[in-house]
N, C-alpha and C positions, 0 to 999 in steps of 0.2 A: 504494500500500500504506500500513501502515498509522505513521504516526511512533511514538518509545518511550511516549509519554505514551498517546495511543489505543491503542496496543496493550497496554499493561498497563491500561487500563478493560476494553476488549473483551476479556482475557485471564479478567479477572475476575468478567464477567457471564456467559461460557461454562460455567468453575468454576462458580459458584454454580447454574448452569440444570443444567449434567450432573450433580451431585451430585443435585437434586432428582429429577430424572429416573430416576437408578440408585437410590434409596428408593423409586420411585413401583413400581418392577419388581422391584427382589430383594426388598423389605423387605416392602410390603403389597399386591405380586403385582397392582397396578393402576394398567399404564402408560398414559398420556398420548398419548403418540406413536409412530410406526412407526418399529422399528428403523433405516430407511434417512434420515430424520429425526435419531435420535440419533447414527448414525454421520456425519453431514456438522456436526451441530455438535462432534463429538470429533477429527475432521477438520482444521478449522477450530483448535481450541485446538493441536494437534499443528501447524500450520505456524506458529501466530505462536510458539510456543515454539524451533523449531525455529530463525528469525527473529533471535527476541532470545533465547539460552541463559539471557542475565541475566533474564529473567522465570519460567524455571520453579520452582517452588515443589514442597517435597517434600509437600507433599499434594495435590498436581495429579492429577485422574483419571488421565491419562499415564503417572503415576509405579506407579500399579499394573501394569504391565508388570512382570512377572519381571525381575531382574537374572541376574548370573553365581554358578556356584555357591558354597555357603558351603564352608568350610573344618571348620566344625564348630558346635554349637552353646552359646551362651556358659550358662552359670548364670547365672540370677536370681532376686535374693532377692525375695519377694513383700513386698507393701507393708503384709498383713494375713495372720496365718499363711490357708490355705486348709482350713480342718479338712472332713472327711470325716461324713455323715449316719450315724448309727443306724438299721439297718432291722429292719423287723420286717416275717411274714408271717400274722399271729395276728389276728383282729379286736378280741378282748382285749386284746392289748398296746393298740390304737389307743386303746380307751376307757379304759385306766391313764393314758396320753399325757394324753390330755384332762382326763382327774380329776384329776391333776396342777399343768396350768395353772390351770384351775379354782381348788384349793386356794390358788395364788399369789395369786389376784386376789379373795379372800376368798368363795369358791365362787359366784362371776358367772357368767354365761356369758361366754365368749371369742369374740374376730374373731378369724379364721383363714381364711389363703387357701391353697388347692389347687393344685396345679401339676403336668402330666405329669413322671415323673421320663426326661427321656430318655437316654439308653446312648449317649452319644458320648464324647469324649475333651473334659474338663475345661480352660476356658481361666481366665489372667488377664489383664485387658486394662487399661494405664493410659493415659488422657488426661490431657494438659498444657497446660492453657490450651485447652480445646476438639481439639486435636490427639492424633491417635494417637503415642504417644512409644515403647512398647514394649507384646511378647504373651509369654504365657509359657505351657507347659504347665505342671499342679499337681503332676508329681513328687512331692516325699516329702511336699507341703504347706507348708516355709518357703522350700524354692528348688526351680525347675523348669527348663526349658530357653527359653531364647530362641528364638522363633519368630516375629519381629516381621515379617519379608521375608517369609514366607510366608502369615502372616494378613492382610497387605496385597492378597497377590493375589486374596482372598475378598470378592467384590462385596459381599454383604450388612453388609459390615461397614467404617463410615463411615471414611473417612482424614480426617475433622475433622466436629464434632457439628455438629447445628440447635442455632440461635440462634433459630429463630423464635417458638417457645410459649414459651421461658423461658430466661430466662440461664445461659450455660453456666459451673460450676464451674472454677475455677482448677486444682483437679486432683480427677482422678474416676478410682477404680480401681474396675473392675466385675470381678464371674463371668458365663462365659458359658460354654456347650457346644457344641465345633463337631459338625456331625454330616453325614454323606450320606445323601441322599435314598434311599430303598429303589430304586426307579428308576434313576441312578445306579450304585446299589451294583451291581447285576445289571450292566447294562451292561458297568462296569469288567471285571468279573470275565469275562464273555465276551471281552471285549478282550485282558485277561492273556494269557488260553485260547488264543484265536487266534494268542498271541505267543510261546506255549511258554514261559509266567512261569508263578510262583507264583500261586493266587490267593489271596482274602481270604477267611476262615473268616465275618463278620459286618458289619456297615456301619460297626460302631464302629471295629472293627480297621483298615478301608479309609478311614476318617476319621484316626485316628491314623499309622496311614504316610504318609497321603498330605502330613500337616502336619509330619512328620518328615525328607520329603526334604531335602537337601542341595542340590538343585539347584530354587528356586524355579519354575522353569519348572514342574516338573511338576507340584505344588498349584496352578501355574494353569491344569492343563488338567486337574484333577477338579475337578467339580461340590460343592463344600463349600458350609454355612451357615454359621452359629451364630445363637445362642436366646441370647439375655441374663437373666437371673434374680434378681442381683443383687447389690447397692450395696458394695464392699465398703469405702469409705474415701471422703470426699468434704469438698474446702473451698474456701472463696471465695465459695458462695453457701448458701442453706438449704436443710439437710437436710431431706428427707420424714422426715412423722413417724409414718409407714404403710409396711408391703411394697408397700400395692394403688397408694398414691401414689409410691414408688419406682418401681414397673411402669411408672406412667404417664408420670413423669418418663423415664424408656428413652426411651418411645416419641416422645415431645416431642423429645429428644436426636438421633432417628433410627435409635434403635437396634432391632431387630429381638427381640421379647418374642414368647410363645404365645399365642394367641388363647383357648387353651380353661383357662386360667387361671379359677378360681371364688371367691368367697367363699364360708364355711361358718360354723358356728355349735356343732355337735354331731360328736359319733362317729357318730350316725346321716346326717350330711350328707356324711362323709367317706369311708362302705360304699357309701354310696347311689354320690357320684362314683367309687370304685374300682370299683364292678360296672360302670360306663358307659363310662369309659378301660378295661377289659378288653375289653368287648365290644368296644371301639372301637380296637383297638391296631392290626390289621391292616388299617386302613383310613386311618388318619393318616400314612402316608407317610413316614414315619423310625419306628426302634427306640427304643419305650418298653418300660420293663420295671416300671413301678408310678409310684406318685404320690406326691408331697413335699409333706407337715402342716407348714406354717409357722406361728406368732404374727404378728399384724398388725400388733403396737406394737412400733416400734421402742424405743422407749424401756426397755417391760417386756423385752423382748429383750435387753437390756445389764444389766439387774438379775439377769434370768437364770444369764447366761453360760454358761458352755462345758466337759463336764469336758476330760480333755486329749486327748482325739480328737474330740469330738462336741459339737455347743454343744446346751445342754437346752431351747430353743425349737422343735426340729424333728426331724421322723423320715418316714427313707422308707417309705413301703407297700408291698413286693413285691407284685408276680403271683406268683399261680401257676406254677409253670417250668415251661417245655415240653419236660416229659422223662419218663421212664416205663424201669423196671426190665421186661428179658427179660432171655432166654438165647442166646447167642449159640451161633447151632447151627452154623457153619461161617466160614472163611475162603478167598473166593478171592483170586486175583488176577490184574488188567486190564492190558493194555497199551495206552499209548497214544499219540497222534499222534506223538509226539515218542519213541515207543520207549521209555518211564518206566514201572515197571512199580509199581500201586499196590494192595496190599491192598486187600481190602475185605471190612466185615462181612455176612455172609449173619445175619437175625436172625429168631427165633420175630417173626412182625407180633405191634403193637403202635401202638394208637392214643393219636398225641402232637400235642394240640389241635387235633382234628378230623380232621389224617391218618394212615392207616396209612404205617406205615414197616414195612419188610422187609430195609432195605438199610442199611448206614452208612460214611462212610470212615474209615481206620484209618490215613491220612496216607504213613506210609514203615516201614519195617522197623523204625527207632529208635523211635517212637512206642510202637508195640506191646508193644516189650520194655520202654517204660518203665513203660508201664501193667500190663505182666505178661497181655494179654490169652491165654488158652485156649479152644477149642473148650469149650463146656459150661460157660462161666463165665455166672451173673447178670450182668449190666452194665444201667449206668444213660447211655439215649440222651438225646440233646436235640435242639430244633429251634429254630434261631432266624430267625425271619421266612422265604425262602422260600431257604435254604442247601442244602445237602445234610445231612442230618444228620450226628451225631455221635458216638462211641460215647467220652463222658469219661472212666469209671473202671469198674473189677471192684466189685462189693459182695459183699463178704467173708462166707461160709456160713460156718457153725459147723461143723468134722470131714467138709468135704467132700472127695470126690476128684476131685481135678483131673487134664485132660489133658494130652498133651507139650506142650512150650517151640514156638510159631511160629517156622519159618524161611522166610525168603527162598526160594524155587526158584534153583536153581545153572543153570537154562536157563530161557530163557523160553517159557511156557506156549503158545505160538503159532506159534514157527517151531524150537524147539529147538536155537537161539545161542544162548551162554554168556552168561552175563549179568556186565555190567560194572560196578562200584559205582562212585559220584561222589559223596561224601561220604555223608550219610542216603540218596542216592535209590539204586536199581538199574533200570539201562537196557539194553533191547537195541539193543546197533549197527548189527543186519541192516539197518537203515534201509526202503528203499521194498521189500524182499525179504519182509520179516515181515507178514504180512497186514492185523493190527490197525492199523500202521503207516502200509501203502498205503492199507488205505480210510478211515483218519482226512485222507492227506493230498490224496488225490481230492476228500475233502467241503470240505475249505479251498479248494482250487484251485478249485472248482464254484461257494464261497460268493459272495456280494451285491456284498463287498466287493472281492472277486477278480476271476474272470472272468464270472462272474452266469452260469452255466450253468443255466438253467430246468428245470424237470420230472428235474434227478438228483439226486432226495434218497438215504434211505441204505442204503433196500429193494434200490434199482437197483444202487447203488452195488457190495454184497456179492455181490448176484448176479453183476456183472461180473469181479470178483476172485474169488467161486468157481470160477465156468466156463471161470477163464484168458482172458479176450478183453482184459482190461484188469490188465496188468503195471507200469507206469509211468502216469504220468499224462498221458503223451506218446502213448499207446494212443487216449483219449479223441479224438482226431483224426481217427484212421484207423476207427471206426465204422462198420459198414453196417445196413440197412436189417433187412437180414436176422438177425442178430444181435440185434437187439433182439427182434423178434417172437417170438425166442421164451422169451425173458423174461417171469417171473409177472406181470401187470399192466399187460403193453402190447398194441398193434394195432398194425395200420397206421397211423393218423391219430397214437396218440401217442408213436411211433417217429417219425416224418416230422418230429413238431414238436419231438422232443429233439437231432435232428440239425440243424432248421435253428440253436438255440439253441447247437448246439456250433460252428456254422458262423459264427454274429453270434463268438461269443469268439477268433474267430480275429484277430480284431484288437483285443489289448486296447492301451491305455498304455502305457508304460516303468514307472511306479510299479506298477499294479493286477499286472501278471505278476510283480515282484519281491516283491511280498505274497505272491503265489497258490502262489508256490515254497516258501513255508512255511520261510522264514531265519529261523530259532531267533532272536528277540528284535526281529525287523523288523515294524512292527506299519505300518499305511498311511502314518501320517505320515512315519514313518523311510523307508518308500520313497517317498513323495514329497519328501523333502528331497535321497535320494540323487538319483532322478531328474531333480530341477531344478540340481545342482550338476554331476552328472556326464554329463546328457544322453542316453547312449545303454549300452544293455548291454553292449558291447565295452567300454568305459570304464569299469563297475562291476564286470563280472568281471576284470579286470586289474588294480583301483587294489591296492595296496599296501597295509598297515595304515595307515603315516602318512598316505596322501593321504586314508582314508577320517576318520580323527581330525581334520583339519582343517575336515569338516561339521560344522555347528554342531548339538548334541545326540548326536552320536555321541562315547563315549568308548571308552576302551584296550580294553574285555573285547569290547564291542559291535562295534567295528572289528575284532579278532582272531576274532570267531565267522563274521563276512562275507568277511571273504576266506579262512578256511577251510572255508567252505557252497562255494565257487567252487572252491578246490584239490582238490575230491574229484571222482573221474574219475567216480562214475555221478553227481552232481549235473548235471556239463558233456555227461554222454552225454546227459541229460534235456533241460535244456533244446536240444543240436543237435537232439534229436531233434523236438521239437517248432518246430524252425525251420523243419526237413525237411519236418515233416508243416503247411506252410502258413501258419504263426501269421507275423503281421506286426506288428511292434511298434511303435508309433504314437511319436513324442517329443511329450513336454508342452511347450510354450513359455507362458507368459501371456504377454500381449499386455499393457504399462499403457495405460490409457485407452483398452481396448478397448471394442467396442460392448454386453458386458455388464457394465464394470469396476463392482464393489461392489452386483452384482444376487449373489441366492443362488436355486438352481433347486434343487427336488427333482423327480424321475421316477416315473411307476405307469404302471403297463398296459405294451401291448408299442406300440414305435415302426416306423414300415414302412421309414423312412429306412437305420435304422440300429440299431445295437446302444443300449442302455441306457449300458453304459462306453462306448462311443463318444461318446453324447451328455454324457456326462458329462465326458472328455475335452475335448469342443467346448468348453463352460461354462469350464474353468477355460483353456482356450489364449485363448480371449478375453474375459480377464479377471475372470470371476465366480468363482462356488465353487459345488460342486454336494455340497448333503449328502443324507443317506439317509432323515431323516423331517422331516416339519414341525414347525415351530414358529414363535416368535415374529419370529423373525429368517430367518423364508422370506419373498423376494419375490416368488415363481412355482412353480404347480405343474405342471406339462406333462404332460397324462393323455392317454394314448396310448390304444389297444382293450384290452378289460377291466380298468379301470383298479379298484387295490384300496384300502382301507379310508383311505387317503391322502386320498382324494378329499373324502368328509365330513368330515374331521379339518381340512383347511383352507376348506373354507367355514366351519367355525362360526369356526374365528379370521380367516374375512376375508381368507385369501390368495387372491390372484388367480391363476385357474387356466387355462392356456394351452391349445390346442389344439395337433397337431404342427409344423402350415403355418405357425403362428401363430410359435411355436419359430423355425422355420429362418429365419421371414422376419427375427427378429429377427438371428440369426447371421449374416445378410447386410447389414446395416445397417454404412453405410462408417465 
C-alpha cells in the first residue's frame, strides 16, 4: 500500500480527476467516462482517506456526503446587499428601459445581455481562496439563512473552483439560482404521494424545501442544480469589465451558467428573445417565468446604481401568467388513499396556455375560508408547468350576490364515518373499510415499486371493490379465474395472465411488502433501511419506538407512526391474512463482494424464471442495486419477453442489454 507521502500525491491526483469529471456531467452534461469508471476512482480516494484521516481535506469529493442533522439554520449577513429586479409585463415599459440607458450613454446604442429569468429559490454563494466557504438563501436581501451543508450536497456546484482558464480570485461572492428539474419535480411529488406526505405546489417551492431541510441527507437525495448569473463582489485578481465576460469567467471557474444566455442591442432584440423563451419555456426543462435586460458594462452599471430595492441597470420581462378568470360552478370533495378528505374546484372550462382546465384544488378547508371561496364566485386559476392547477383568489364583482360560507362535510362523502380533523386536514378513519381508501390502497400494493402486480390498473381495481370480491388487499390472493371473466375488459387469456402476475407477487422482499402496506410516511428507502437492520417482519412488527429510532433516518414522529401502523388489529389481520393466503416473504441480505457488487440492473419485459421483484431482490442480495429506469449510471438492462420503451432508451446511451440466461448465468458466478 501506499506510504503518507504517495498517498497524499495519489490522494490529490484522484481530487483533481473527480472534480473534472463531476463538471464534465452535472455542469456541461458531457461525461468522459462510465459511471462504473468514476465510481472505482471515488473508491479509491474513499480508502486512502479512510487510511490516512490526516489527509482528508474538507473539499474532498467524499466530503459531499450529507452529515448529521443541523440544529437550525444560522443568519448571514450577505457580502453585497442582494437587491430584488423590477418587473415589468408591458413591451413599453421594455422600450422606456432602453431609452433610458440610451439617454445615459449620450443616446448610443447599448450592449445588453439577455438571460432566462428562472423561478427557483435565490442563492449567495462565497468562495475563499478558490474554496467554497459559505451559501446562503437571499431572505430579506442583507441577511439570509445559512445553507452551506446542504448546497454542498449539490453536485453541480464546485467545492473549490478551476484554476485552469484563469486565476482564481482570493474571494469571489456570486448569485446563483438553485432550481429542480421539471423531471424531478414530478417525480418527487409522486414519491410524497406514494408516502402519504404533502406534496409541492411548483419546482421552485420543491427546490426551496428541499434546500431548507434540516437534515442534509435529504437535499442529497433531491435532484437540485443551480445557474450562476452573477459577480456579486470579487478581489485578488481582475474584474471582468463585461456581464458577457463575467458569464464566461463562471464558466472558466467551473461554474454552471445558461447556455441560452444572448446579447442584444435594441427593445426590438429583446421582444424578439421574449417571444422565443415563451415559446420555449415548456420545453427547457426547469420553470422560467420571463427574461432578465441586463447593461453589459460593468462599469456604467456602478455609475448607474441602484434605487433602494432595484439597481437601474436591469428589469425583469414577465410572461404572460398562466391563469384565466371563471366561475367556479361547484365544490366537491375527494377522498383519498390515506382517508384525507380534499376539496376540490368543479370550474366553468377555461383555456390556461393551451389546456383546458375544468378542475382545480382548493388544498384543505382553511384555504378556502381564507380565500372566502363560494359556489358562483369569479376566480382567477393558474397553471404552472405541468401541477394541478390552482384556484389563487375570488375577483371581486361590483353588488354581487354571493352564495353560503363552504363547509367541510361532518361524514365522509364515501363511506359515511364521521370525519376527524388533524389540524387544516379532515380525514376518514374507516381506513381499508371506506372505498376511496381500499382502492387507493390496492393501487399502491399492485404498484412497480410494491408488489409489481401487472394488468390491475384502476378500471379493475373498482370493479373488484364494487362487486365485493376484493375487501382487503389480502383478497387479491384468493382470486379465481372465474371472477375475473366477468369483469368489463377481461377473457380468459387476460384473467389467466393477471392471476399468474398475482401468483409471481406472492413472493415479494421484506422491504417491497412493507412499502406495498402503504405505512403513512415509509417511502422504499425507509423500508429498505428497516428491512436490512431488522431483517425479518416478526422483528419490524414488534420493534418498539426506540428500537425503531435507532435506524438511521428514522426519527421520533416517523418511528411512532410505524409501530402504531402494527398496533392496529385490522393492519395485523391484513397482513396474517395475506400470510395465510400464500405470500412468502423473501429476507434481503447483500452479499459485499458479491458476484454483482457495484453492477446496477434495471428490468423490462416479463422474466420466465421469476418475478421482476424477485429478480430485483436477487441484484441487491448479491451485491448490486436494481433501479427502475435507465440512465447514466445503468450497467445492465435485462429484457425479458415484451420488453418496453427501456429497451431503446438504453441503446442510445450504450447500456448493455442482457438476455435472461445471460442474467442468471451471471447470479451464478462464485
Amino acid at each position: 500500500m501506499y506510504s503518507l507521502e504517495q498517498a497524499r500525491r495519489r490522494a490529490g491526483k484522484l481530487r483533481a480527476e473527480i472534480r473534472r469529471h463531476d463538471h464534465l456531467y452535472y455542469v456541461l452534461d458531457r461525461p468522459e467516462i462510465s459511471d462504473a469508471a468514476y465510481d472505482r476512482l471515488f473508491a479509491e480516494l474513499s480508502r486512502i482517506e479512510v487510511e490516512f484521516p490526516a489527509l482528508v481535506t474538507p473539499d474532498s469529493p467524499t466530503q459531499r456526503v450529507a452529515g448529521e442533522p443541523l440544529a437550525a439554520f444560522p443568519s448571514v449577513r450577505h457580502v453585497v446587499p442582494m437587491l430584488s429586479l423590477e418587473s415589468v409585463t408591458d413591451p413599453a415599459a421594455v422600450r422606456s428601459f432602453v431609452t433610458r440607458l440610451e439617454a445615459v450613454r449620450g443616446r448610443r446604442r447599448v450592449a445588453l445581455v439577455l438571460e432566462p429569468k428562472f423561478d427557483g429559490l435565490s442563492l449567495e454563494l462565497v468562495y475563499e481562496r478558490g474554496k467554497l466557504a459559505r451559501a446562503s438563501t437571499r431572505g430579506d436581501g442583507v441577511r439570509g439563512e445559512g445553507v452551506t451543508a446542504n448546497v454542498k450536497t449539490i453536485r453541480s456546484v464546485p467545492l473549490e473552483l478551476s484554476d485552469r482558464a484563469r486565476s482564481v480570485p482570493r474571494l469571489l461572492a456570486l448569485r446563483g439560482e438553485a432550481m429542480m428539474p421539471e423531471r424531478d419535480f414530478r417525480a418527487l411529488n409522486r414519491q410524497l404521494e406514494r408516502e402519504a406526505k404533502p406534496v409541492f405546489a411548483n419546482p421552485r417551492n420543491a427546490a426551496a424545501g428541499s434546500l431548507r431541510q434540516l437534515d442534509p441527507r435529504i437535499t442529497s437525495r433531491r435532484h437540485l442544480t443551480v445557474f450562476f448569473y452573477e459577480i456579486l463582489a470579487i478581489s485578488g485578481t481582475a474584474a471582468p469589465r463585461t456581464h458577457w465576460e463575467a458569464l464566461s469567467a463562471l464558466r472558466d471557474w467551473g461554474l454552471r451558467t445558461s447556455p441560452l444566455s444572448r446579447h442584444a442591442e435594441s427593445a426590438d432584440d429583446i421582444l424578439a428573445y421574449h417571444r422565443s423563451m415563451e415559446e420555449r419555456r415548456s420545453t427547457t426543462g426547469f420553470e422560467i417565468d420571463g427574461v432578465v435586460v441586463k447593461l453589459d458594462d460593468l462599469e456604467a452599471r456602478a455609475r448607474l446604481g441602484a434605487t433602494a430595492r432595484h439597481p437601474r441597470w436591469a428589469i425583469a420581462f414577465k410572461f404572460t401568467a398562466r391563469a384565466a378568470l371563471t366561475r367556479l360552478a361547484g365544490i366537491v370533495v375527494q377522498v383519498g388513499r390515506t382517508g384525507a378528505l380534499t376539496p376540490v374546484a368543479v370550474l366553468d372550462p377555461v383555456d390556461i396556455g393551451g389546456v383546458t382546465v375544468s378542475r382545480a384544488t382548493l388544498h384543505n378547508r382553511e384555504e378556502v375560508a381564507r380565500k372566502d371561496l363560494r359556489i358562483g364566485d369569479q376566480v382567477r386559476v393558474v397553471r404552472a408547468g405541468d401541477v394541478i392547477p390552482e384556484v389563487v383568489e375570488r375577483v371581486v364583482r361590483p353588488r354581487e350576490r354571493r352564495g353560503r360560507r363552504f363547509t367541510m362535510p361532518a361524514r365522509c362523502p364515501a363511506c359515511g364515518t364521521r370525519v376527524v380533523r388533524e389540524g387544516p386536514l379532515d380525514r376518514c378513519p374507516n381506513g381499508l373499510v371506506c372505498p376511496p381508501q381500499l382502492i387507493g390502497a390496492i393501487e399502491h400494493f399492485a404498484s412497480r415499486n410494491a408488489l409489481d402486480i401487472r394488468g390491475l390498473g384502476g378500471s379493475t381495481i373498482e370493479q373488484l371493490v364494487a362487486r365485493g370480491l376484493v375487501k382487503s388487499v389480502a383478497d387479491l390472493f384468493v382470486l379465481r379465474e372465474a371472477d375475473l371473466v366477468r369483469l368489463e375488459g377481461f377473457a380468459q387469456v387476460s384473467a389467466r395472465k393477471l392471476l399468474r402476475s398475482v401468483e409471481h407477487a406472492k413472493h415479494p422482499e421484506l422491504a417491497r411488502f412493507l412499502y406495498a402496506l402503504g405505512i403513512p410516511g415509509v417511502g422504499l428507502e425507509t423500508a429498505r433501511d428497516l428491512a436490512a437492520h431488522l431483517e425479518t417482519l416478526d422483528a419490524i412488527s414488534g420493534a418498539g419506538q426506540s428500537r425503531l429510532r435507532s435506524i438511521p433516518g428514522i426519527g421520533p414522529r416517523l418511528a411512532q407512526g410505524i409501530a402504531a401502523f402494527f398496533r392496529r388489529p385490522e393492519n395485523r389481520r391484513v397482513v396474517a391474512s395475506c400470510l395465510a393466503r400464500g405470500v412468502e416473504i423473501g429476507v434481503e441480505r447483500r452479499v459485499r463482494g458479491g458476484p454483482l457488487s457495484g453492477k446496477t440492473f434495471v428490468f423490462t419485459g416479463s422474466l420466465d424464471a421469476m418475478s421482476r421483484p424477485r429478480a430485483e431482490a436477487l441484484v441487491r442480495a448479491l451485491g448490486g442495486d436494481a433501479a427502475a429506469s435507465v440512465g447514466r449510471k445503468t450497467d445492465y438492462l435485462v429484457a425479458g419477453r415484451e420488453p418496453g420503451s427501456k429497451l431503446g432508451r438504453a441503446r442510445a446511451l450504450g447500456v448493455k442489454v442482457l438476455g435472461e440466461r445471460r442474467f442468471l448465468e451471471m447470479t451464478r458466478k462464485p
